[in-house]
Structure formats: C-alpha cells, structure tokens
DSSP file (Angstrom, degrees, kcal/mol; ACC not computed):
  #  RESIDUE AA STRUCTURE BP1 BP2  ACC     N-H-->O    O-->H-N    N-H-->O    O-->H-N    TCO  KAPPA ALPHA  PHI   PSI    X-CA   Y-CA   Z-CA
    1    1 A X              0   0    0      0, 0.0     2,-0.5     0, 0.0     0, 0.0   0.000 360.0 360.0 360.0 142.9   15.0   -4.9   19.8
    2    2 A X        -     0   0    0      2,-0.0     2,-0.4     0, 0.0     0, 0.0  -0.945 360.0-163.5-114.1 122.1   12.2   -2.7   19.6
    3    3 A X        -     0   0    0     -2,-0.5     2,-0.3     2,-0.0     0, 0.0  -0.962  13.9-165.2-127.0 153.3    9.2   -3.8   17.6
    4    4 A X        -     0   0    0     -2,-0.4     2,-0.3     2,-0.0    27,-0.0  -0.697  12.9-169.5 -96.6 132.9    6.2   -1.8   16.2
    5    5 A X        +     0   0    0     -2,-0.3     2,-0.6     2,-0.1    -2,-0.0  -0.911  15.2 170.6-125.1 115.4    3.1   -4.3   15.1
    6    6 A X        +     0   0    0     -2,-0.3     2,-0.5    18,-0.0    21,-0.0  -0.596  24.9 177.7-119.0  82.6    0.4   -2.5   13.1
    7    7 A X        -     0   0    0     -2,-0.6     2,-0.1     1,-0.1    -2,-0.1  -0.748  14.9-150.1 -89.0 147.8   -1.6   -5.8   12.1
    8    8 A X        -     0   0    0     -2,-0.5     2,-0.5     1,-0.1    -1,-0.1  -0.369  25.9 -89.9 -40.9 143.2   -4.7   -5.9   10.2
    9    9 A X        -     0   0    0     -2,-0.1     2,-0.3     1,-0.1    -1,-0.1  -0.491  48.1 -97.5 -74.3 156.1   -7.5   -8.2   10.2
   10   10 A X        +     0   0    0     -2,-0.5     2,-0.1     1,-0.0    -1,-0.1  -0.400  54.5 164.6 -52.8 115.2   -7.5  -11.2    7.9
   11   11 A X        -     0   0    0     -2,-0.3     2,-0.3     4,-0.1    38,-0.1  -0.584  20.4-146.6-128.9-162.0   -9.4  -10.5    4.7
   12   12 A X    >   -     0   0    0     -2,-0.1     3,-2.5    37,-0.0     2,-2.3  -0.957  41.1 -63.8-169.0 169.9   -9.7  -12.0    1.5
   13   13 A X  T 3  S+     0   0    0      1,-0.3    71,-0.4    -2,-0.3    72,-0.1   0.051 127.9  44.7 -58.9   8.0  -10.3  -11.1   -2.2
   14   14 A X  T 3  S+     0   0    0     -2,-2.3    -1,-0.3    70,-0.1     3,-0.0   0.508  89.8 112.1-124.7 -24.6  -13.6   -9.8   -2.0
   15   15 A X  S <  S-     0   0    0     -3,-2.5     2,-1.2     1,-0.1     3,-0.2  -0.093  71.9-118.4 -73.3 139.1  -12.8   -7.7    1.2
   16   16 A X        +     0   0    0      1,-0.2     4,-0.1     2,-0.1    -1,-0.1  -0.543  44.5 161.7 -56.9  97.9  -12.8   -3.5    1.2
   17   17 A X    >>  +     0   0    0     -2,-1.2     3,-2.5     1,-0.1     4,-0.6   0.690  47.5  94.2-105.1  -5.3   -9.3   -3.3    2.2
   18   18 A X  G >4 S+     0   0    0      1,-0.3     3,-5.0    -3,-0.2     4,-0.2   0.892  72.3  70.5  -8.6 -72.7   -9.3    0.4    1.0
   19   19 A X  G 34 S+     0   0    0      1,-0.3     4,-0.4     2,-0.1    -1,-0.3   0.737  96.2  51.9 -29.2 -42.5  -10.1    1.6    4.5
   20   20 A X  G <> S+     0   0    0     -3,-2.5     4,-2.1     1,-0.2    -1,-0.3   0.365  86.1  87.2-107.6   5.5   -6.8    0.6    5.5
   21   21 A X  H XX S+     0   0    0     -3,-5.0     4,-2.4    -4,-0.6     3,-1.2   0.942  94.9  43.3 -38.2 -83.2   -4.5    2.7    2.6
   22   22 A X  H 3> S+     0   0    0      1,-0.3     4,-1.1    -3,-0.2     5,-0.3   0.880 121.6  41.6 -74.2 -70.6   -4.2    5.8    4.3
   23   23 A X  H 3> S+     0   0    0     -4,-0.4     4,-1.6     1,-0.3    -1,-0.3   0.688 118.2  47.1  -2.6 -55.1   -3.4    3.8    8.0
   24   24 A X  H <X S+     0   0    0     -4,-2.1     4,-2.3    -3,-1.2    -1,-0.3   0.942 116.6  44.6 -70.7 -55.6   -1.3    1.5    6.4
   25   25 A X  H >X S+     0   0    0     -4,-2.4     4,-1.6    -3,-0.3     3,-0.8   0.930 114.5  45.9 -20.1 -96.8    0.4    4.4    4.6
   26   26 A X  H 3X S+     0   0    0     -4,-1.1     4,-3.4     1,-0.3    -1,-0.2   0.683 111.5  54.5  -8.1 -65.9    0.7    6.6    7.4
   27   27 A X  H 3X S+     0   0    0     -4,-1.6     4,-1.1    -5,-0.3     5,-0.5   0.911 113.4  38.9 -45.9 -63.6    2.0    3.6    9.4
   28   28 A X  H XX S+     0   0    0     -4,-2.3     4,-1.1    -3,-0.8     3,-0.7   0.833 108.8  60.6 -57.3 -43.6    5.0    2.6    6.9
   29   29 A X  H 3X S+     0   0    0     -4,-1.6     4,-1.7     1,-0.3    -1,-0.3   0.857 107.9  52.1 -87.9 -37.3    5.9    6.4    6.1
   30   30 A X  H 3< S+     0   0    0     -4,-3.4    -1,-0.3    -5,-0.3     4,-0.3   0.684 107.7  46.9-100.6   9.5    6.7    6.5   10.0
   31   31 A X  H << S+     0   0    0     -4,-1.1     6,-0.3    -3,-0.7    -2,-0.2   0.340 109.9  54.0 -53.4 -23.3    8.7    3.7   10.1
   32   32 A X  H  < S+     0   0    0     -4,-1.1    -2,-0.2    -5,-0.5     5,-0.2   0.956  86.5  80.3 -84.2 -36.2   10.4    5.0    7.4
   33   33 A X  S  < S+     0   0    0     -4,-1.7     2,-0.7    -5,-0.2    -1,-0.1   0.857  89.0  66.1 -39.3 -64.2   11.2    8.5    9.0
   34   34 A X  S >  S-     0   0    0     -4,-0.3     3,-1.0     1,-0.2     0, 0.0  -0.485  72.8-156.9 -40.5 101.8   13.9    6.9   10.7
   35   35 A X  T 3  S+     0   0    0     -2,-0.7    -1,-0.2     1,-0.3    -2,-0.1   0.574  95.7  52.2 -53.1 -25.8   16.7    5.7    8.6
   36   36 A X  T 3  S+     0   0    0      2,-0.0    -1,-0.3    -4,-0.0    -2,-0.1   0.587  94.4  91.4 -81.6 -26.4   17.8    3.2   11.2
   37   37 A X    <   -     0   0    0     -3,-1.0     2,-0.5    -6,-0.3    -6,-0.0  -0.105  63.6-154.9-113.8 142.2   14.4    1.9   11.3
   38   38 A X        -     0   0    0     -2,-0.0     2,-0.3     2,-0.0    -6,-0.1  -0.971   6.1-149.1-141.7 140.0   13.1   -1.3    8.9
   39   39 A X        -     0   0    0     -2,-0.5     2,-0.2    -8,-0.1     0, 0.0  -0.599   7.2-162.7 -99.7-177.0    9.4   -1.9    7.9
   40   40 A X        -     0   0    0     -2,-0.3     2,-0.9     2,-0.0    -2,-0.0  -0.736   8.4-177.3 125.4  72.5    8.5   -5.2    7.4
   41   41 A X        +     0   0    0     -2,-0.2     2,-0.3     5,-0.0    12,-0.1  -0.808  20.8 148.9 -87.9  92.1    5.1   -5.8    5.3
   42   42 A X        +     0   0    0     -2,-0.9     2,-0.3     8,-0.1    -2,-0.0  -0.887  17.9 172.1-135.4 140.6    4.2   -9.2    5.0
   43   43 A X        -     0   0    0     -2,-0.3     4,-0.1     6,-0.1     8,-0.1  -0.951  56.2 -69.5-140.9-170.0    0.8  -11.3    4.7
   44   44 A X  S    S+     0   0    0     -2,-0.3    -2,-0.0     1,-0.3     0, 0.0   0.447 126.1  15.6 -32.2 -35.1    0.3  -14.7    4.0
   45   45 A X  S    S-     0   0    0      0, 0.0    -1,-0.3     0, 0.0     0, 0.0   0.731  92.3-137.0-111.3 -37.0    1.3  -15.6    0.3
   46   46 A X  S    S+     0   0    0     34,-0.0    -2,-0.1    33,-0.0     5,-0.0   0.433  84.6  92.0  86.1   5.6    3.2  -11.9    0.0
   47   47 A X  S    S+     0   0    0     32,-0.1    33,-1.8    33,-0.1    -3,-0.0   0.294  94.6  11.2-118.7  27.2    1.7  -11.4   -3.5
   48   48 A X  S    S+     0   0    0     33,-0.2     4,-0.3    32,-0.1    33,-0.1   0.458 116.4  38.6-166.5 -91.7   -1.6   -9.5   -2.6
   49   49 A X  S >  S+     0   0    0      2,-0.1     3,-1.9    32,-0.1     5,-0.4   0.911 121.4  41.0 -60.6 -99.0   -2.6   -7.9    0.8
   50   50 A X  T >> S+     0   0    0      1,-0.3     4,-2.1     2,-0.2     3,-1.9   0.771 116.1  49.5 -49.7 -51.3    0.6   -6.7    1.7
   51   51 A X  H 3> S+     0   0    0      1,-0.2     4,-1.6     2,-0.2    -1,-0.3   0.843 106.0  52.2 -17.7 -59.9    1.6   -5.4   -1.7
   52   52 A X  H <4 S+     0   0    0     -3,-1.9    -1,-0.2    -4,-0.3    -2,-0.2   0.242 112.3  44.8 -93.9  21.8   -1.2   -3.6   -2.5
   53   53 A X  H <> S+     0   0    0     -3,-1.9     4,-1.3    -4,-0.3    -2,-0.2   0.479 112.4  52.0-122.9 -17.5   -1.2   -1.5    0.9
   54   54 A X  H  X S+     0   0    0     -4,-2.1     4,-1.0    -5,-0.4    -2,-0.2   0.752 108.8  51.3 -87.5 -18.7    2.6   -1.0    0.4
   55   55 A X  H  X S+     0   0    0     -4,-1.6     4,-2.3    -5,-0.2    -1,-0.2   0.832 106.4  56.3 -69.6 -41.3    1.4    0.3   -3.5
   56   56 A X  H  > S+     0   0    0      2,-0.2     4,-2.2     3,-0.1    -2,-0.2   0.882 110.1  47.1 -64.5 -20.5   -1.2    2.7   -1.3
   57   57 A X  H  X S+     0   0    0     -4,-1.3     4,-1.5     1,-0.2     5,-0.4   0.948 108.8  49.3 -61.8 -88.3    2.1    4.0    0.4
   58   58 A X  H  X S+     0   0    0     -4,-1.0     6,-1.4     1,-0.2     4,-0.9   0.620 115.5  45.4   5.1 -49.0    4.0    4.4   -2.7
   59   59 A X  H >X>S+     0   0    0     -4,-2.3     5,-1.8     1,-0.2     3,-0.7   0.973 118.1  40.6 -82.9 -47.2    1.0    6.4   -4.2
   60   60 A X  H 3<5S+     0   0    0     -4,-2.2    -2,-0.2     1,-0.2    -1,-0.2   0.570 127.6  28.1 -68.2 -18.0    0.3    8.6   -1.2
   61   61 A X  H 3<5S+     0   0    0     -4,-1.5    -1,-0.2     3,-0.1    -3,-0.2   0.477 126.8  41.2-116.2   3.2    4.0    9.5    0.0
   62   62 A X  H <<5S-     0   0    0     -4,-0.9    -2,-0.2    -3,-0.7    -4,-0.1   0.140  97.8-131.0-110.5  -2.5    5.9    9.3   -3.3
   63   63 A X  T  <5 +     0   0    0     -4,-0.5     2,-0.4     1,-0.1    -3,-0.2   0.901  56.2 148.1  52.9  32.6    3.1   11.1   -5.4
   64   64 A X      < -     0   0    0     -5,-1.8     2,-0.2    -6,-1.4    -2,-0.1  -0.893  49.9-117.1-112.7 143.0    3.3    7.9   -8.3
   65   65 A X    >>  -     0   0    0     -2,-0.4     3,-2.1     1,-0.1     4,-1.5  -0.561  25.5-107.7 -66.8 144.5    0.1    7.1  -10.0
   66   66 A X  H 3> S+     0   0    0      1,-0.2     4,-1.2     2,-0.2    -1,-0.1   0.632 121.5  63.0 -33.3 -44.9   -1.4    3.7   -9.5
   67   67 A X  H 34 S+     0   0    0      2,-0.2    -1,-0.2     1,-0.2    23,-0.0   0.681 113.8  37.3 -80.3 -32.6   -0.5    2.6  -13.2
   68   68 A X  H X> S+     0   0    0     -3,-2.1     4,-2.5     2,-0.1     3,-1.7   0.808 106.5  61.5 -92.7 -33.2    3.8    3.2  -12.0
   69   69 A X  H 3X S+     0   0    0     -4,-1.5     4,-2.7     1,-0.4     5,-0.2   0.962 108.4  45.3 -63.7 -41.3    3.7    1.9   -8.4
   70   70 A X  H 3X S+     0   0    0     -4,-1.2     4,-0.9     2,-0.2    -1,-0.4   0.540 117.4  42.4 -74.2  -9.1    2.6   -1.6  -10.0
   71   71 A X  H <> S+     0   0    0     -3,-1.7     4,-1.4     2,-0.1    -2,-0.2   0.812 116.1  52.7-121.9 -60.7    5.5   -1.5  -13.0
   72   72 A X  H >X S+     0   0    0     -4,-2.5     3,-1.5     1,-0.3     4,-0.6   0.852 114.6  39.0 -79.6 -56.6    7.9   -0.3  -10.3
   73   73 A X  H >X S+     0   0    0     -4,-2.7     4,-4.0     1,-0.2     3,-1.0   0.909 110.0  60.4 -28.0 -63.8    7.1   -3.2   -7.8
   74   74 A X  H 3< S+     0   0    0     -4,-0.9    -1,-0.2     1,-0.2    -2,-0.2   0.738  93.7  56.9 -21.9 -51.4    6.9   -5.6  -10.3
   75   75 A X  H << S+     0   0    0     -3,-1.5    -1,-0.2    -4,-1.4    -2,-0.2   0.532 120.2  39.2 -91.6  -2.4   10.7   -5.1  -11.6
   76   76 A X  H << S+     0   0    0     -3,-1.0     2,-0.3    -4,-0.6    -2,-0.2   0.649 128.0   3.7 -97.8 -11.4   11.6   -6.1   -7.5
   77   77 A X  S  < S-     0   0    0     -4,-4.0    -1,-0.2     2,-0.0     2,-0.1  -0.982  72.3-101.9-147.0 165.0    9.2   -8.5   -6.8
   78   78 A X        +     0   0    0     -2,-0.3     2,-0.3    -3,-0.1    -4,-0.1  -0.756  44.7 171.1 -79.6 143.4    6.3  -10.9   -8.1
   79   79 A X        -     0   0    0     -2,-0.1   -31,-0.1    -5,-0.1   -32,-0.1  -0.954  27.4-177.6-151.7 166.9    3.0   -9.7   -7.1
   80   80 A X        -     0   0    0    -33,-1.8     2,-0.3    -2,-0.3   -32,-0.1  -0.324  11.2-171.7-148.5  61.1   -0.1  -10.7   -7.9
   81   81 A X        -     0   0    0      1,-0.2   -33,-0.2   -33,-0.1     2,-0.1  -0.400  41.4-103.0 -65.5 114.5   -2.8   -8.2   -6.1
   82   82 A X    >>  -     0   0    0     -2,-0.3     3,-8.9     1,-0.1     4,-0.8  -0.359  34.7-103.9 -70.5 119.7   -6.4   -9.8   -6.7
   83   83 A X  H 3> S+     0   0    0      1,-0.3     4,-0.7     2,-0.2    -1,-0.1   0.295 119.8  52.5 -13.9 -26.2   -8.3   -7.9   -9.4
   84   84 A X  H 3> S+     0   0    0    -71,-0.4     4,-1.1     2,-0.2    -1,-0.3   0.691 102.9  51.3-114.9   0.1  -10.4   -6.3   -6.8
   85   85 A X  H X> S+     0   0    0     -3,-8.9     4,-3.6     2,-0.2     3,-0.9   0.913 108.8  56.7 -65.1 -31.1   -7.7   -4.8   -4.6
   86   86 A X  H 3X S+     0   0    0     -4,-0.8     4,-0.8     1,-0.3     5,-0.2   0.997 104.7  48.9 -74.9 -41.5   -6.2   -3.4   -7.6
   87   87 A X  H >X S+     0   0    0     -4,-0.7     4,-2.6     1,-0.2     3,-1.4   0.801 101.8  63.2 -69.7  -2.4   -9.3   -1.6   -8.5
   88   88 A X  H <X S+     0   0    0     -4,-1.1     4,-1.9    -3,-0.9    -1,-0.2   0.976 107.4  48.0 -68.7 -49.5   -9.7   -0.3   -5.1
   89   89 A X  H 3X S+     0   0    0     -4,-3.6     4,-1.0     1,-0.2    -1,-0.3   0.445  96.9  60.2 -66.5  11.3   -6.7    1.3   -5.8
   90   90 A X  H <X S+     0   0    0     -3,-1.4     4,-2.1    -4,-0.8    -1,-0.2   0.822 108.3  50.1 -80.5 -59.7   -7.5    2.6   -8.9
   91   91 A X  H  X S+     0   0    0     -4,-2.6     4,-2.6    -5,-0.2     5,-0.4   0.950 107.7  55.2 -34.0 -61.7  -10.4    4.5   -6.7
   92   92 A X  H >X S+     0   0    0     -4,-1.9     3,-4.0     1,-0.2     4,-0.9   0.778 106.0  53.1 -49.8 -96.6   -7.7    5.6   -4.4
   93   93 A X  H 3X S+     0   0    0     -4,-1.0     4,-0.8     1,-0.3    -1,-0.2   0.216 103.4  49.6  50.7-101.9   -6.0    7.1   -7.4
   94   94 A X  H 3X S+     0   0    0     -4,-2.1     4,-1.5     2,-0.2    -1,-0.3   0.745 116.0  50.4 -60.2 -29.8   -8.8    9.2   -8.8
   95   95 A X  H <X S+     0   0    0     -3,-4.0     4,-2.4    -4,-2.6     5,-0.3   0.890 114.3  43.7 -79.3 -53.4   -9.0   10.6   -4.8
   96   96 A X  H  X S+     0   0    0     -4,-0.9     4,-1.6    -5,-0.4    -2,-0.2   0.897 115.3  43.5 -58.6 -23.5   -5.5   11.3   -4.6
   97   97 A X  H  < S+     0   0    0     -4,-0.8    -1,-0.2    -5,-0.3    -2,-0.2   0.680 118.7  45.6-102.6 -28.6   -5.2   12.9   -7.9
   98   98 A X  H >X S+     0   0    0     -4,-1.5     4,-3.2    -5,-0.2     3,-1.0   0.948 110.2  62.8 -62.7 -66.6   -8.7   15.0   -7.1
   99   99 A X  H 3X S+     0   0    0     -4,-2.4     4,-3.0     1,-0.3    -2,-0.2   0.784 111.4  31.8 -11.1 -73.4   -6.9   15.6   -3.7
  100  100 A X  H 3< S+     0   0    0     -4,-1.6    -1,-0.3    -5,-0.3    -2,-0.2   0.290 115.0  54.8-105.9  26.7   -4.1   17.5   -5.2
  101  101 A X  H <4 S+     0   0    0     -3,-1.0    -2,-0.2     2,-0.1    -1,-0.2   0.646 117.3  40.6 -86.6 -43.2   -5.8   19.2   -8.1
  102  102 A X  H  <        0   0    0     -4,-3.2    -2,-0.2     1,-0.1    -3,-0.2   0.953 360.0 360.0 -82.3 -54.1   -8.4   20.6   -5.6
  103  103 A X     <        0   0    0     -4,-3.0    -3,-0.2    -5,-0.2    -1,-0.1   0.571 360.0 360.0 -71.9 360.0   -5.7   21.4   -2.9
C-alpha cells in the first residue's frame, strides 16, 4: 500500500486556513487523477477543517460557486464549517470568479 500524507497543522476557528485552499486543492485533484487512487480528507470532528478545504477543491477544480459546493456536500454529509472558514471561502469565491472573468 502506497500512502501519500499531505497533513496540515492543527488550527482552530479563528485560524486563516485560506492559505491552504489552493495546496489542499492541488493536493486532492492529484490524487484524484488516478482512478485507482482514493483521497481520504479527514480532521478531527469531520464537520469543519476538512470539509471546507475539500469545498476549496470543489470550487477550484469543478468551477461551482461557494453558495453550490455547500448544498451539494450537505445532501452527502453533515457539515458544519465554522462561520469563519466559510467566509474565507466566500473570499476565495470572489478571487476565483475575478480569476476567470480577468483570464
């Protein structure tokens, strides 16, 4: 068995975890290339951290606005991404959506 670990530090509702979208992104979308391949996102409670970087995938390799990646998560799992992760991703958003209006 072959394993990949791209861990993160330990943060907690207050923390920028922005920085780590596009990384995080990046990471999952080349795990995914592989079909054979399984990603694995997990942090402690599962409703939060790991969610809301697997939402930054979702916006940045699926093209979905912030406002669908959350409905579309939702109907497969609970989550419950603290108030200020989500608005970092709201920021991410407005850059990604700037991103490909200007490019």
């Amino acid at each position: 068995m072959n394993i990949t670990y791209g861990g993160l530090p330990k943060t907690h509702a207050r923390t920028n975890i922005s920085k780590y979208f596009s990384p995080a992104a990046k990471f999952i979308h080349k795990g995914k290339k592989n079909p054979e391949n399984e990603v694995f996102i997990h942090c402690t409670e599962g409703v939060s951290y790991a969610p809301t970087l697997f939402l930054a995938y979702l916006m940045m390799h699926h093209k979905m606005i912030v406002e669908d990646v959350i409905d579309h998560l939702i109907k497969v799992r609970y989550i419950k991404p603290h108030m200020e992760f989500l608005k970092q991703l709201a920021i991410f958003n407005e850059e990604l959506v700037q991103a490909t209006a200007t490019g």
